[in-house]
C-alpha positions in Angstrom: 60.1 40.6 8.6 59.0 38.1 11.6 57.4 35.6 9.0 60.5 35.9 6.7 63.1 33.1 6.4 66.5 33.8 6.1 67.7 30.7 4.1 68.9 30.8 1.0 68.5 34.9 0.7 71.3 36.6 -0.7 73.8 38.4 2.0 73.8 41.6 0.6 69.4 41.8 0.6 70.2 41.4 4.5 72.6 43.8 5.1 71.2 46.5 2.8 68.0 45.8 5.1 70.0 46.3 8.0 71.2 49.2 7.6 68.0 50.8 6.1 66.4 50.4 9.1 69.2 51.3 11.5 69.8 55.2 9.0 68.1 58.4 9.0 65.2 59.2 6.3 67.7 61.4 4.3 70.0 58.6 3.7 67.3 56.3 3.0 67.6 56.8 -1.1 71.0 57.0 -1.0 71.0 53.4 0.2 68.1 52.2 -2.2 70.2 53.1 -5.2 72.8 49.6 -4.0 70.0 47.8 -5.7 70.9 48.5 -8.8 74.5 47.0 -8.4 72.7 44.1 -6.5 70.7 43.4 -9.5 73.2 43.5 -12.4 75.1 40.8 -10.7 71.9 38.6 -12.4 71.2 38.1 -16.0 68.1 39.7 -17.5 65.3 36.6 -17.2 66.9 34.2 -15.3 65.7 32.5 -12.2 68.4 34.2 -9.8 66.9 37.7 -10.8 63.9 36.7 -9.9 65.1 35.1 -7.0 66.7 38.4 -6.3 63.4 40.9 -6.9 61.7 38.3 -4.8 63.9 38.3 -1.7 63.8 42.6 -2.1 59.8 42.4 -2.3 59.5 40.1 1.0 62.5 42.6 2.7 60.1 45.8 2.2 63.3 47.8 -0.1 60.9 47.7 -3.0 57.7 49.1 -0.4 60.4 51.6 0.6 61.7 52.8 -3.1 57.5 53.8 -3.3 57.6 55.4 -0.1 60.8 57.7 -0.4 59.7 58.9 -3.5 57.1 61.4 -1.6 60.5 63.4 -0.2 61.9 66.2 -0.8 65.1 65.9 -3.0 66.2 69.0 -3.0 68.2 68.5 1.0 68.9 64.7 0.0 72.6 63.9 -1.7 72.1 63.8 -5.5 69.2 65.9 -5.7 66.3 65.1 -8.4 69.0 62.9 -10.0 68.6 60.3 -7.2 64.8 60.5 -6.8 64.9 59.7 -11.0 67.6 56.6 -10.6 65.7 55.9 -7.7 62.2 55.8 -10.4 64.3 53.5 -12.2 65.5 51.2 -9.8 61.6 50.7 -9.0 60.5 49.8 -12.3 63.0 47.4 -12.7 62.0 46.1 -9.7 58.3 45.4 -10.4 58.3 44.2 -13.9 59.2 40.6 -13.8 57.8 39.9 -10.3 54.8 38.3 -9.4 54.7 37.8 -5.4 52.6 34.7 -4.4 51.4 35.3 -1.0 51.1 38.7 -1.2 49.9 39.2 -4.6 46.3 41.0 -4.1 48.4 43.6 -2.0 51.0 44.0 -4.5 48.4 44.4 -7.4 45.6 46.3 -5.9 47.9 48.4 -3.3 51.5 48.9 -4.4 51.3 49.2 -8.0 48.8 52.1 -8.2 50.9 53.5 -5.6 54.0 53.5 -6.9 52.3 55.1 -10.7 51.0 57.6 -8.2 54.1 58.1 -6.7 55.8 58.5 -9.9 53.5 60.9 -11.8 53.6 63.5 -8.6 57.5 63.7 -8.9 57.3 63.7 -12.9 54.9 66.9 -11.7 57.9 68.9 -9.1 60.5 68.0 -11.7 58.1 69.4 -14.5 57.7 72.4 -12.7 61.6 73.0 -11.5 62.1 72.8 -15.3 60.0 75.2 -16.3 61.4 78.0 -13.2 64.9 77.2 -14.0 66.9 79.5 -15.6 70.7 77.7 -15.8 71.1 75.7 -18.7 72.9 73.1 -16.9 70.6 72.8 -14.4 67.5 73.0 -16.5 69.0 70.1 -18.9 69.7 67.6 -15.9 66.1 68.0 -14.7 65.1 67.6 -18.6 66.8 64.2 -18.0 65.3 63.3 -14.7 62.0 64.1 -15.8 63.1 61.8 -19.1 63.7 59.0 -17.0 60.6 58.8 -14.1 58.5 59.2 -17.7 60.4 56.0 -19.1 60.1 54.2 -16.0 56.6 55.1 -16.1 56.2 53.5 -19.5 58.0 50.5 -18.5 56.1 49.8 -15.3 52.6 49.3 -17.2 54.4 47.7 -20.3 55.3 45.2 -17.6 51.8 45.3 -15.8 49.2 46.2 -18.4 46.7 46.6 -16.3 47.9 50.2 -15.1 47.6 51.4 -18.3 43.7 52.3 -17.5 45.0 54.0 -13.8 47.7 56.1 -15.4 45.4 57.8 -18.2 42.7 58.6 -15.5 44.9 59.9 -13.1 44.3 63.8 -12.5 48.1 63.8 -12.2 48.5 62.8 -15.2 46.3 65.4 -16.9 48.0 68.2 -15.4 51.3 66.9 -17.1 49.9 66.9 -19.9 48.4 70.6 -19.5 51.4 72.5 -20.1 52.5 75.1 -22.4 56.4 74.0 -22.2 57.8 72.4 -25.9 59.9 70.0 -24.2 58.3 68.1 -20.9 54.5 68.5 -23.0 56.1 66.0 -25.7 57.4 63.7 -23.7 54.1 63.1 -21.9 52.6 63.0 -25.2 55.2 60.2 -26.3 54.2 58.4 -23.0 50.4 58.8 -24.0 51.3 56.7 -27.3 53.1 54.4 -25.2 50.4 53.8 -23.3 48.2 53.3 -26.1 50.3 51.0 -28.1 51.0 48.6 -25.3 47.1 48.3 -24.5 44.8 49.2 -27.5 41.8 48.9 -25.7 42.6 51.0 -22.9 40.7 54.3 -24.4 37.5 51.6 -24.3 37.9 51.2 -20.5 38.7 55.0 -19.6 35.9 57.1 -18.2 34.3 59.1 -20.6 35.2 62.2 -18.4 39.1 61.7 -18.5 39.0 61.2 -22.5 37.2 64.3 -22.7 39.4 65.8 -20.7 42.9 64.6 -22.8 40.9 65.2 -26.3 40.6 68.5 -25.5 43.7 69.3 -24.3 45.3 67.9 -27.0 43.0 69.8 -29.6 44.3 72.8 -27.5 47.7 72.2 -28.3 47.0 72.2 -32.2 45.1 74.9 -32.4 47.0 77.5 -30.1 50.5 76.1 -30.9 52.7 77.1 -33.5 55.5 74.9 -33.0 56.3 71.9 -35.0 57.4 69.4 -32.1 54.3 70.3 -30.2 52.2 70.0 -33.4 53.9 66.5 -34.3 53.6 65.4 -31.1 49.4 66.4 -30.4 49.0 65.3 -34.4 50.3 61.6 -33.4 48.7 61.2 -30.5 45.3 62.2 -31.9 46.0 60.2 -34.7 46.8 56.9 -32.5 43.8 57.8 -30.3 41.6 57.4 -33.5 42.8 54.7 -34.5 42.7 52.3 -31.8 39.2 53.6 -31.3 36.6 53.8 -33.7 34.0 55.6 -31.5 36.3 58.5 -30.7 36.7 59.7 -34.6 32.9 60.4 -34.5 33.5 61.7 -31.1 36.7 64.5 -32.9 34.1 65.5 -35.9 31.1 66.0 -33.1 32.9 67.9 -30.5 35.3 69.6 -32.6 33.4 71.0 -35.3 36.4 73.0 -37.2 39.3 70.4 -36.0 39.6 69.5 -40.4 39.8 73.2 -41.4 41.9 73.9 -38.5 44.8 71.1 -38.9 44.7 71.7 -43.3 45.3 75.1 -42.8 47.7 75.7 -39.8 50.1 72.5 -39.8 50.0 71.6 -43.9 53.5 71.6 -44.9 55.0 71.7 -41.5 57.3 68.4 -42.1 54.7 66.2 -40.8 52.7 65.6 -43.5 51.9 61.6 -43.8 50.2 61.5 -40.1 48.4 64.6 -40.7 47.0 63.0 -43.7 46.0 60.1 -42.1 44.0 62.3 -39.9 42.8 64.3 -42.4 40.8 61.4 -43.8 39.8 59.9 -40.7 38.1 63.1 -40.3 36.9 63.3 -43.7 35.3 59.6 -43.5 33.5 61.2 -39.9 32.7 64.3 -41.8 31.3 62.7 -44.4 29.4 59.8 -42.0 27.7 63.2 -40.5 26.8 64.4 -43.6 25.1 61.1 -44.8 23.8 60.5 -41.5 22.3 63.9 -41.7 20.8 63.0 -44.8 18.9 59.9 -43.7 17.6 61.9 -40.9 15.9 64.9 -43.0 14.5 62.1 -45.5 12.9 60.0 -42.4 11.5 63.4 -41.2 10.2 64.2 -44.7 8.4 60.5 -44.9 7.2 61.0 -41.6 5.4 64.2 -42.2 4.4 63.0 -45.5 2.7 60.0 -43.8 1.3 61.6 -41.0 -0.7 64.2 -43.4 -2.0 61.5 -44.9 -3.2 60.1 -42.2 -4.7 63.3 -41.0 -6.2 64.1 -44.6 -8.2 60.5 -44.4 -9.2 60.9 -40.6 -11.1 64.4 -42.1 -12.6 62.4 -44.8 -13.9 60.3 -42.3 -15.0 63.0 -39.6 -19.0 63.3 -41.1 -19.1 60.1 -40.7 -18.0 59.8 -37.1 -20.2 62.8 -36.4 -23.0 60.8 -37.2 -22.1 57.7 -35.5 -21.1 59.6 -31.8 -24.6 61.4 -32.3 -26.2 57.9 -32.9 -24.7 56.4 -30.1 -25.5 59.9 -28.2 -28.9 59.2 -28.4 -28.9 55.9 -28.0 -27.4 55.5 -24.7 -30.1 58.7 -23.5 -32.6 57.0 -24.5 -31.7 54.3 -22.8 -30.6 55.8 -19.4 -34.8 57.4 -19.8 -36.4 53.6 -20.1 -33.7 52.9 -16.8 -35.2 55.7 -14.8 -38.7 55.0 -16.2 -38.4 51.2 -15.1 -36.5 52.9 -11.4 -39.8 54.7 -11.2 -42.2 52.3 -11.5 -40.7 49.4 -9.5 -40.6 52.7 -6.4 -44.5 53.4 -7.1 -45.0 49.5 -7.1 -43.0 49.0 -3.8 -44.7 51.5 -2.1 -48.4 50.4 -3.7 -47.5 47.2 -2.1 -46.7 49.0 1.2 -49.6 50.6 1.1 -51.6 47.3 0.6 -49.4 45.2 3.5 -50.4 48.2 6.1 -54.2 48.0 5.1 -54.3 44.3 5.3 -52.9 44.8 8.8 -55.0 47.7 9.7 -58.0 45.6 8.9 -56.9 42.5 10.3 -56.8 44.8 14.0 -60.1 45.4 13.5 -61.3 42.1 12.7 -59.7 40.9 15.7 -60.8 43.7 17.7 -64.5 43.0 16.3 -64.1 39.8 17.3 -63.1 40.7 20.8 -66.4 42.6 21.5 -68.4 39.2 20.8 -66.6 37.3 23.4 -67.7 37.4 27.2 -65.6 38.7 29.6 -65.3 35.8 31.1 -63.7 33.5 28.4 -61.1 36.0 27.9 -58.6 34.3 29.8 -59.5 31.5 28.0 -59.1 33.1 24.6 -55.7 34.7 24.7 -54.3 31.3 26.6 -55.6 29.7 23.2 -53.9 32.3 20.9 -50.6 32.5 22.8 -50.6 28.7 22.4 -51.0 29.0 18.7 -47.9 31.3 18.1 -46.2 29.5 20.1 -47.2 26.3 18.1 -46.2 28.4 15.1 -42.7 29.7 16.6 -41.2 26.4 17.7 -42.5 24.8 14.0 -40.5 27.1 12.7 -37.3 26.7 14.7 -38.1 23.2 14.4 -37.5 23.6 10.8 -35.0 26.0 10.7 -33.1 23.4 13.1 -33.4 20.0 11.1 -32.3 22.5 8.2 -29.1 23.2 9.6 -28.1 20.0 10.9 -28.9 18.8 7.5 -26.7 20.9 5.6 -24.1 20.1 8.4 -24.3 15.7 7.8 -24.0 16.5 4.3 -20.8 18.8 4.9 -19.4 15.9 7.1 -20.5 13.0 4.8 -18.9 15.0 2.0 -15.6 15.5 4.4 -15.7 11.5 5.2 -15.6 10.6 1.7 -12.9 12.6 0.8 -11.1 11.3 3.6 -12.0 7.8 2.5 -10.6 8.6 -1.0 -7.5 10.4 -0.1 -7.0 7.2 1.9 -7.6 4.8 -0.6 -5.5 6.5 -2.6 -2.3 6.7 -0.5 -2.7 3.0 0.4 -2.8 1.7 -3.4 0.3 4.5 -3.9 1.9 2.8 -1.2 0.8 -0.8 -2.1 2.5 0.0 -5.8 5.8 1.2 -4.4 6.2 -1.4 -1.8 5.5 -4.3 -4.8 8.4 -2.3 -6.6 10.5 -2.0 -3.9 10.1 -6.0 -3.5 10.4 -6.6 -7.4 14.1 -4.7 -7.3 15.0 -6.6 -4.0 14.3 -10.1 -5.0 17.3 -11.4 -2.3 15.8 -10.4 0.7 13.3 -12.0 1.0 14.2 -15.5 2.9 12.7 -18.8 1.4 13.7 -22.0 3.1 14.3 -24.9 1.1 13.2 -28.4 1.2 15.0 -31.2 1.3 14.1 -32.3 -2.1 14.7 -29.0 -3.4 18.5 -29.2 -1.4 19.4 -32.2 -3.3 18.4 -31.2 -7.0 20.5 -27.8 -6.5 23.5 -30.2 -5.0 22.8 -32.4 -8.2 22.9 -29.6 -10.2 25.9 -27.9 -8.9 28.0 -31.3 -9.0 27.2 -31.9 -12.7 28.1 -28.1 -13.5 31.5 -28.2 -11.8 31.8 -32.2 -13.9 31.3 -30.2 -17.5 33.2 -27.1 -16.0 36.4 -28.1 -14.1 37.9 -25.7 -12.6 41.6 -24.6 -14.0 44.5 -24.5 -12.5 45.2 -21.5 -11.0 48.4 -19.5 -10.7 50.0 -18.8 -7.5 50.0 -15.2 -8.0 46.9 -15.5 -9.2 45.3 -17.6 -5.8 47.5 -15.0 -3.9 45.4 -11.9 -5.9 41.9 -13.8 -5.2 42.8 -14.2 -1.4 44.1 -10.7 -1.0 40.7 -9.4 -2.6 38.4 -11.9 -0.1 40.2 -11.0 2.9 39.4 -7.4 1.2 35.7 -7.9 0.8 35.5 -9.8 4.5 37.1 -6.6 6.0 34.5 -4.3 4.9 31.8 -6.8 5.5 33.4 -6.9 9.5 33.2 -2.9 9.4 29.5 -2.8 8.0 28.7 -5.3 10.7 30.2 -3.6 13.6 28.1 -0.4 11.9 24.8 -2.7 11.8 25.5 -4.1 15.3 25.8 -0.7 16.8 22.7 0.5 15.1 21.0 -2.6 16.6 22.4 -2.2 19.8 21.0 1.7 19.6 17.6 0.5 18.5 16.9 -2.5 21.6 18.4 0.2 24.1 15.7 2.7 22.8 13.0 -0.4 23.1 14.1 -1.3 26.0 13.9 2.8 27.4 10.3 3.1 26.3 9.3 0.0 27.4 10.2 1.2 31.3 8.7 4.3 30.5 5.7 2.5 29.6 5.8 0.5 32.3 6.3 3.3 34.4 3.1 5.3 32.8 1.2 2.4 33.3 1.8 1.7 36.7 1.4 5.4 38.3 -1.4 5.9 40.4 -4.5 8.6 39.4 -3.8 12.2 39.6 -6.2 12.0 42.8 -4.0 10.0 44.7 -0.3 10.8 43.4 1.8 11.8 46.2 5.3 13.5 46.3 7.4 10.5 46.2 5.3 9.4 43.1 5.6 12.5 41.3 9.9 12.4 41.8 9.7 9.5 39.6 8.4 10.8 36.4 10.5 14.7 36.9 14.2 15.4 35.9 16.1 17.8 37.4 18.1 18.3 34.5 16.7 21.8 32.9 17.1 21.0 29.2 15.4 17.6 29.8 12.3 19.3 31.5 12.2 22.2 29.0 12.2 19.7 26.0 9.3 17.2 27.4 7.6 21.0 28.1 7.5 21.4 24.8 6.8 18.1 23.4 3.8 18.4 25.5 2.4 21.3 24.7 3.4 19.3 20.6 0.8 16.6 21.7 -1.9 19.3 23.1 -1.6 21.4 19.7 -1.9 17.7 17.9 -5.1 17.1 19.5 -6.4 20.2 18.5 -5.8 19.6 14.6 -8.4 20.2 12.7 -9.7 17.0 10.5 -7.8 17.3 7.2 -4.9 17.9 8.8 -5.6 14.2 10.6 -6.2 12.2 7.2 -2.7 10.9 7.2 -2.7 9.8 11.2 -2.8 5.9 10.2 0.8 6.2 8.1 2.2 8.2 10.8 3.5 6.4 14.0 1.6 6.9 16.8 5.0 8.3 19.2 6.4 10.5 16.4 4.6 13.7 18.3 5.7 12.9 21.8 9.2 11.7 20.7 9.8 14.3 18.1 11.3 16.5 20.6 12.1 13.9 23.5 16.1 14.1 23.6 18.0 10.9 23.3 18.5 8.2 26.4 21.6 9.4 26.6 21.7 12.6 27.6 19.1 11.9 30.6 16.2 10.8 32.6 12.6 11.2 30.7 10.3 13.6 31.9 7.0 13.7 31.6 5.4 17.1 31.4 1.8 15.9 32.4 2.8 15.2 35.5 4.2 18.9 36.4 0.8 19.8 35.3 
């Protein structure tokens, strides 16, 4: 309650609080059930009621009515009696309010809680009825039970979205699995509560937990003899169905008998109008089945039908295909023989030719040899010199050859690249050309033309005899007091825009007037052959983000230089500093550094 404001909260809220948290757990309910006198003091629907649930909401009483419920009532004053007025006191509590800070808590958290909370004591007063033997005793837990059920029932007729977590609670189920006349049809009366206030809740339970209630309640027709407990499962089966188209085929698929069963057992048991109604719910599914059925054996007969047809004209056709596959058969041997026939030859023709290339060479040794013997001993020197200068002759021809080749085929490459260059150039500069003679078409004011003199006097000429055919009216004072207030309007935002402009301008010459030092600098530094220590403190920072950015613009430029050509078609639209002072940080913020000369 640290975040809570005091004002304007009703005493009693506080002191009730008070005391709650200053009492022992036992007393806890006991205390809870002043709510109830707290509340009738409002009228149903008006604003100080929901003042009222409000105030109890932000105080925790209605976080503690969930929480006590979990006790055991049996050592608490009032017994079940209490924990039941205590189930009623929280439903009145939560329908009709609608928290607005804490609302996702109070919808996703407190609400599933407190049906929780309700359906495990609807469970321990279930099963104290059912072990009690007094007759008083057993009729006021018949009432307590009677009463956490109602609350239950008005708790998601208030918040109809815990319709869906009531019927999938495992709690709930297991109330509903009991063989006693009197607590099974009351659940069963909540069920139908449940289903009128949200028809569409059986569409968003899990198919699982309808299952699960379906067959319970089929249970309860078949192995019951009792009227109420017939009645009860009858109606409920009967509202299920009807809410719910799906789950009437669902009865006449998974409950084969369920119409012979209900006809003969519960006919004339004083509840004949609903069982009627189900009887021909049932009999529409049965009969759906049946025609469904139907359909299905007469597509299986047409199927079959068509599919010996098909089979009886495929055997018509089978001599047929027996020729054609032996015809094709033969066909592609015949010609996978003329493939290895031709394989064969070319082999016998490669190695004839072989044969005929070693021969030649065999003969050409002996020629030369032959011609060897004629020449004197002495003008053998002379002879090989001569040879050895002919294949060398013969070698560098070829290289020769093999050289101008290449750098052929590499000028034509280039000369291809330059005149794609030349085109992609040409290109961008009449795209460019275009947009800038738009851009100067839908601008047509700034471009500055000076007047001449002759030119000055026709406009004033013109002007005076306009204003002589057009005088000007006489103009309200209101009116002249409007027009002012809208210049002096129109004057203010041109002042802003021109502080704006003469910042920017101011920006721009201190940038200029930066790089011109630094080129001033760059230009006047001596060689790297005679730079000296006092020359290189000039052109380093010892600021560290300073020296790693120019690092990295540097090694920018060095990767730049290494482009390869098409990525350098576009150089001439690109400024010439946009590497280097792409990643140089403003003047601001430091001295320049120059990377090269750390390097």
């Amino acid at each position: 309650m640290g975040g809570i404001t005091t004002e304007n909260v009703d005493s009693r809220i506080l002191e009730l609080a008070s005391e709650i948290t200053e009492s022992s757990t036992d007393d806890v309910p006991v205390l809870l059930l002043r709510v109830k006198d707290i509340l009738k003091t409002a009228s149903a629907g008006s604003r100080e009621l929901k003042k009222l649930k409000d105030d109890l909401y932000n105080y925790n009483l209605v976080q503690y009515c969930v929480l006590v419920l979990k006790q055991d009532y049996s050592r608490v004053r009032g017994g079940w009696a209490t924990a039941a007025k205590l189930a009623d006191l929280l439903g009145n509590c939560c329908v009709g309010l609608d928290p607005k800070e804490d609302s996702k808590e109070f919808y996703t958290k407190l609400l599933p809680s407190a049906v929780l909370n309700l359906l495990v004591l609807g469970r321990r007063l279930q099963a104290r009825f059912i072990r009690s033997i007094k007759d008083e005793e057993k009729g006021e837990l018949f009432r307590s039970f009677r009463m956490v059920t109602d609350s239950i029932c008005w708790l998601f007729s208030g918040h109809i979205q815990l319709t869906e977590s009531v019927l999938q609670q495992e709690h709930f189920l297991q109330l509903l699995m009991t063989d006693d006349v009197e607590t099974g049809t009351v659940v069963m009366s909540m069920l139908q509560s449940n289903i009128r206030v949200n028809s569409t809740v059986l569409c968003q339970v899990e198919e699982k937990a309808l299952h699960a209630i379906l067959d319970e309640l089929v249970y309860k027709l078949s192995a019951s003899t009792n009227p109420v407990t017939g009645n009860a499962a009858t109606r409920s089966v009967l509202l299920m169905a009807e809410s719910n188209p799906d789950i009437v085929q669902l009865l006449g698929a998974r409950y084969k008998g369920l119409r012979a069963l209900l006809s003969k057992q519960w006919t004339g048991k004083g509840f004949g109008r609903e069982l009627g109604r189900l009887l021909d719910l049932l009999c529409s599914s049965s009969y759906q089945q049946t025609e469904m059925q139907r359909l299905h054996n007469a597509a299986c007969l047409i199927q079959a039908v068509w599919r010996g047809f098909l089979m009886r004209k495929r055997v018509k056709k089978l001599p047929g295909a027996v020729t054609s596959l032996q015809r094709s058969f033969r066909a592609k041997r015949e010609h996978e023989m003329i493939h290895l026939t031709r394989q064969k030859e070319e082999e016998n023709l490669r190695h004839q030719l072989q044969l005929q290339r070693l021969r030649a060479m065999r003969l050409f040794r002996e020629k030369q040899l032959t011609l060897l013997e004629l020449v004197h001993a002495g003008q053998m020197d002379k002879h090989i010199q001569e040879t050895q200068e002919k294949s060398v002759l013969v070698i560098q021809k070829q290289w020769r050859g093999h050289k101008a080749r290449r750098k052929f085929h590499q000028r034509k490459i280039l000369l291809r690249q330059y005149k794609a260059a030349v085109t992609i150039q040409r290109a961008a500069l009449r795209f460019l050309k275009k947009r800038r003679r738009i851009r100067d078409a839908l601008s047509p004011w700034e471009k500055k033309q000076d007047l001449t003199d002759e030119q000055r006097l026709q406009l004033q000429q013109r002007v005076d005899s306009h204003i002589q055919r057009n005088p000007a009216e006489q103009m309200s004072g209101e009116r002249s007091k409007e027009l002012h207030l809208q210049a002096q309007e129109k004057l203010g935002q041109y002042m802003l825009k021109r502080k704006v402009k003469q910042r920017a301008e101011q920006r721009r010459e201190a940038l200029l007037a930066q790089i011109n030092t630094d080129i001033n600098m760059l230009m006047g530094a001596p060689g790297l052959a005679e730079v000296s220590g006092k020359d290189l403190d000039m052109f380093t920072s010892r600021s560290v983000p300073v020296a790693a950015k120019a690092k990295q613009c540097h090694g920018t430029m060095l990767k730049a230089t290494r482009w390869p050509w098409w990525k350098k078609l576009g150089d001439e639209f690109i400024d010439e500093d946009d590497v280097l002072l792409s990643g140089i940080p403003d003047v601001d913020h430091g001295i320049l550094y120059i990377a090269g000369s750390k390097s």
